[in-house]
C-alpha positions as CSV (number, residue, x, y, z in Angstrom):
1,X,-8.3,-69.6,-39.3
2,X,-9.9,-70.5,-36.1
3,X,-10.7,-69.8,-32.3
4,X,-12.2,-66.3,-32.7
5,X,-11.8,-65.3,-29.0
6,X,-9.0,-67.7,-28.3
7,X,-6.9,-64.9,-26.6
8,X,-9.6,-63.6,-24.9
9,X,-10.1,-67.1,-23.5
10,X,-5.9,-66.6,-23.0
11,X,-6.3,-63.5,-20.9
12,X,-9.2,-64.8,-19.0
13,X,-7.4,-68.2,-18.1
14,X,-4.3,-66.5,-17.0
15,X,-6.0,-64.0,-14.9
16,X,-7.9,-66.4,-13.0
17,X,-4.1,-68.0,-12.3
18,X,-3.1,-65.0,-10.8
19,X,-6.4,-64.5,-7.8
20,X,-4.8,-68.3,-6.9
21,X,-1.7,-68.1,-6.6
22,X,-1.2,-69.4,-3.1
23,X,-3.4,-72.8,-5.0
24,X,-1.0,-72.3,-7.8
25,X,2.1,-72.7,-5.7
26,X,0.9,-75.8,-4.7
27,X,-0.3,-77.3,-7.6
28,X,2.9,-76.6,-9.0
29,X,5.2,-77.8,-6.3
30,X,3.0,-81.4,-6.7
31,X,4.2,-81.2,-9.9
32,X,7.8,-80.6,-9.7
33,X,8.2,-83.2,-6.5
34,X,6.6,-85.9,-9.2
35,X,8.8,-85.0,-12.3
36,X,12.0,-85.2,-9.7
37,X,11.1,-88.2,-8.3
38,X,10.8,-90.2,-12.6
39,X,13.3,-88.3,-13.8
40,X,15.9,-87.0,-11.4
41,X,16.4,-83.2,-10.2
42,X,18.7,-82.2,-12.9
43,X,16.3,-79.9,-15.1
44,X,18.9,-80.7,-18.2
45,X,18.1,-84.4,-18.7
46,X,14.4,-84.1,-17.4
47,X,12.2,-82.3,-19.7
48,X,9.2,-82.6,-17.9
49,X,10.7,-80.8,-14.6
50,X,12.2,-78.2,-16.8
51,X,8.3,-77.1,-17.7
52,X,7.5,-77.6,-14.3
53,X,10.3,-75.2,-13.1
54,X,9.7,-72.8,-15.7
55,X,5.8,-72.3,-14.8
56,X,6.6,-72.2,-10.9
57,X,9.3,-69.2,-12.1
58,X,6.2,-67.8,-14.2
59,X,4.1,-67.5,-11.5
60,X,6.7,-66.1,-9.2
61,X,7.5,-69.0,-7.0
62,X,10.2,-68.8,-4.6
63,X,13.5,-70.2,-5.1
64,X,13.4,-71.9,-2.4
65,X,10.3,-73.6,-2.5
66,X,11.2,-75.1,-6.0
67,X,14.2,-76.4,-4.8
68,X,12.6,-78.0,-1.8
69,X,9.8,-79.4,-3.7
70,X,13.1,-80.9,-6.4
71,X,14.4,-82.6,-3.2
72,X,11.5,-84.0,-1.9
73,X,11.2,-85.8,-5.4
74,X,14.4,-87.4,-5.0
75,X,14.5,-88.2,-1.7
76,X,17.0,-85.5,0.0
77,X,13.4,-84.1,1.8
78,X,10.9,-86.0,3.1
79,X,7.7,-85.9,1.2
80,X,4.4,-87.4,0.0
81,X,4.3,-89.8,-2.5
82,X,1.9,-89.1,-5.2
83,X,0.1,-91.0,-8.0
84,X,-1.2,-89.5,-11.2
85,X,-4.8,-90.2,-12.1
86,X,-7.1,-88.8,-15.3
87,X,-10.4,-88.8,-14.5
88,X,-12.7,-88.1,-17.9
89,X,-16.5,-87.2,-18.4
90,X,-18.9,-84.4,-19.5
91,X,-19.9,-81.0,-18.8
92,X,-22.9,-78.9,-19.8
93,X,-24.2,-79.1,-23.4
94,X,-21.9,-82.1,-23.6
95,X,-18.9,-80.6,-23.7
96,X,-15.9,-83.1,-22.8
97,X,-13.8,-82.8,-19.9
98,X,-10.2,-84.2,-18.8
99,X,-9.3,-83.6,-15.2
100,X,-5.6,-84.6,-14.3
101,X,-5.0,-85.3,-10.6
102,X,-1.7,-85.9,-8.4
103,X,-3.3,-87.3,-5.2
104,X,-1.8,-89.7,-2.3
105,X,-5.3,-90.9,-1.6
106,X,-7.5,-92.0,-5.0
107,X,-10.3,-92.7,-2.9
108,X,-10.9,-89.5,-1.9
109,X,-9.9,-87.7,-5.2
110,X,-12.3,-89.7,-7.1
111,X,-15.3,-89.0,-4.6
112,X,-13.9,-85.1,-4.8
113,X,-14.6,-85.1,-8.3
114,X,-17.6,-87.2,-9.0
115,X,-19.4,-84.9,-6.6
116,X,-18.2,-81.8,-8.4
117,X,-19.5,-83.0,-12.2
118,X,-22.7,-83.9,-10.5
119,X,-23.2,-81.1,-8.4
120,X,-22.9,-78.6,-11.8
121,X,-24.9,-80.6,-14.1
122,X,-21.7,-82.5,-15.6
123,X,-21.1,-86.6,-15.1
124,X,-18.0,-88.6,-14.9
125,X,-17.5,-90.8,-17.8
126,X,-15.0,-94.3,-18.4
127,X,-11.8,-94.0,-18.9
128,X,-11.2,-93.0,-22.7
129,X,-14.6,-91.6,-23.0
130,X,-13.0,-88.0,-24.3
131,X,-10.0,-88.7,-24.4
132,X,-10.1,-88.8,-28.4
133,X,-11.7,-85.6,-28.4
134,X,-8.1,-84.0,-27.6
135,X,-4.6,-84.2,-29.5
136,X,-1.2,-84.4,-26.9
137,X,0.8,-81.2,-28.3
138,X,3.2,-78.6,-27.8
139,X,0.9,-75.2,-27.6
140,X,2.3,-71.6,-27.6
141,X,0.1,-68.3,-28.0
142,X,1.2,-65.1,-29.4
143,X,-0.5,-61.7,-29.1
144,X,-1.9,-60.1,-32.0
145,X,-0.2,-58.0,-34.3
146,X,3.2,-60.7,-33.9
147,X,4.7,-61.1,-37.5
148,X,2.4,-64.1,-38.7
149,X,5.0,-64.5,-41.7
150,X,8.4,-64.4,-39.7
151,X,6.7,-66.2,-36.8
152,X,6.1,-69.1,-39.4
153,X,9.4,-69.2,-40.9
154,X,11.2,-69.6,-37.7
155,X,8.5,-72.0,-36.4
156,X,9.2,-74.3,-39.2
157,X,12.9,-74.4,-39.1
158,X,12.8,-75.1,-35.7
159,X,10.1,-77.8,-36.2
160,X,7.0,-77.0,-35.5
161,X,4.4,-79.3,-36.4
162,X,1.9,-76.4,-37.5
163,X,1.1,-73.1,-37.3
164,X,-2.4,-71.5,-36.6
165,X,-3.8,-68.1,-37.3
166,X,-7.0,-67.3,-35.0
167,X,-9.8,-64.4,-35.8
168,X,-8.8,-62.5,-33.3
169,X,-5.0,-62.1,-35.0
170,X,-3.6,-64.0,-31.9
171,X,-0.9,-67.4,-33.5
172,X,-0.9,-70.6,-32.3
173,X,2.6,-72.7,-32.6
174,X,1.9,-76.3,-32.3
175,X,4.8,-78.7,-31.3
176,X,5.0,-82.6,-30.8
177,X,4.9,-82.8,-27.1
178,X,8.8,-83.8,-26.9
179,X,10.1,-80.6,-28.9
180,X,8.1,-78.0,-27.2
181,X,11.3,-77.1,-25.3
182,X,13.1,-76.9,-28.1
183,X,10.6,-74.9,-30.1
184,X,10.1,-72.6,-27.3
185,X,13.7,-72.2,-26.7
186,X,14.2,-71.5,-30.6
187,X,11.5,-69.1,-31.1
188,X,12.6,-67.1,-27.6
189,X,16.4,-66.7,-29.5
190,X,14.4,-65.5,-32.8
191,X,12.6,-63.0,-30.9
192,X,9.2,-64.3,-30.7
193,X,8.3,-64.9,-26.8
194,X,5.1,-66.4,-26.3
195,X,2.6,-64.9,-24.1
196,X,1.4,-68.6,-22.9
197,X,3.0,-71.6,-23.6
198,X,2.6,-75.5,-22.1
199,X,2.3,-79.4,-22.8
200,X,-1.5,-79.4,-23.4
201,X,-4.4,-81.7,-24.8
202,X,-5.8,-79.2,-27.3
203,X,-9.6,-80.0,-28.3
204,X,-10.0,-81.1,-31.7
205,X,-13.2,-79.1,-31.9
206,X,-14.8,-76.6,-29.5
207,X,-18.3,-76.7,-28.4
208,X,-19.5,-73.1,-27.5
209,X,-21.1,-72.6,-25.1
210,X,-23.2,-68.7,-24.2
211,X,-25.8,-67.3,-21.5
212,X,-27.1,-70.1,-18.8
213,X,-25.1,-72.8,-20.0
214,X,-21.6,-71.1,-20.0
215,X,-22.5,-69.8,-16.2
216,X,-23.2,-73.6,-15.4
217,X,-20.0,-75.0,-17.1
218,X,-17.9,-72.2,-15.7
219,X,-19.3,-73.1,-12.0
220,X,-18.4,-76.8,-12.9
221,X,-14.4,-76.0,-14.1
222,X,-14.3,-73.7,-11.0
223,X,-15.3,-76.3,-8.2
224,X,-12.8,-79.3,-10.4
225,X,-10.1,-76.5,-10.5
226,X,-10.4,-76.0,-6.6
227,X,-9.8,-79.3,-5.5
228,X,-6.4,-79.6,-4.0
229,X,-6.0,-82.7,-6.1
230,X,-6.5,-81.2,-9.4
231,X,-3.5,-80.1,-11.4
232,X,-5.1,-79.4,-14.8
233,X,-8.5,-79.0,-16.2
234,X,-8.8,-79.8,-20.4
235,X,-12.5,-79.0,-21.6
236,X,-13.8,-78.6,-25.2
237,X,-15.9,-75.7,-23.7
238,X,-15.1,-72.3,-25.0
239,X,-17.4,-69.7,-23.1
């Protein structure tokens, strides 16, 4: 058993996606363009643009704009060329904090994001300074009141590395980054549709955080998450 309000923290992440959408669309797009241009635009052989597809379709995104974003990553559109870039420090109370960019001008990104960990009572770190404090995975989330015992049956046979049970009743399915397709995929056929499901770093422990200090932290993830540069946002903070 663990994560006692992990679906409230589910519900509260995935409302804050919806109020920035338009940001979301963009974020998203980056995301595609890059996975098109290292793998090629043919979702079927690139599991990483699959993901990317399927969240832009998640959040709505226009047919259109996914398929120009695909073409712009291999070259039929024009388009910026982006580089990827973790940036890694600490928040308030310590908690650790990962912030992925896609950026055409480091420079900039890295002065974007210095200034917001400083400017919240955070501080950027060296690379690798929390990185261990996370595990590359698979995650899916189901609602409570899912079968927990069917759920875990059909996880396993379709190789799932574990299966989690959290106070609140919510499940956790955890995959090895490179079968979370196929998990998903699986589970979706049994009849078990996640509510929330992505390639993640998932904290190996959560630092709580209440009152003054979860206000602070929440200010910090806020002004990392609306940089145009930022893509994701990992934090052992739980709030």
């Amino acid at each position: 058993m663990a994560g006692h309000s992990k679906w409230a923290n589910i519900q509260h992440r995935k409302g804050r996606q919806d109020e920035r959408r338009g940001a979301a669309f963009s974020k998203v797009a980056k995301e595609i363009t890059v996975a098109a241009r290292m793998g090629g635009g043919d979702t079927a052989f690139n599991p990483r643009l699959r993901l990317a597809v399927d969240k832009a379709k998640a959040q709505n995104m226009p047919k259109d704009r996914i398929e120009n974003a695909i073409k712009k990553g291999t070259g039929d559109l024009e388009g910026v060329e982006y580089v990827e870039i973790r940036y890694e420090g600490y928040g308030v109370g310590g908690a650790a904090v990962m912030v992925d960019c896609l950026t055409d001008n480091k420079t900039r990104t890295v002065a974007d994001v210095r200034h917001a960990f400083s400017k919240h009572g955070g501080n950027m770190g060296a690379d690798g300074c929390v990185a261990f404090q996370f595990k590359h995975c698979g995650q899916m989330v189901f609602a409570p009141g899912a079968d927990e015992a069917a759920l875990m049956d059909a996880a396993i046979e379709a190789g799932a590395e574990d299966v989690v049970t959290n106070e609140d009743g919510s499940i956790e399915v955890l995959t090895a980054p490179g079968n979370f397709i196929a998990v998903r995929d699986a589970l979706e056929t049994a009849g078990f549709k996640p509510e929330f499901g992505e390639v993640t770093m998932k904290p190996e422990a959560e630092a709580e955080l209440s009152g003054d200090d979860a206000v602070k932290m929440q200010k910090l993830l806020d002004a990392l998450e609306n940089l145009d540069d930022v893509q994701e946002i990992y934090t052992t903070a739980v709030m």
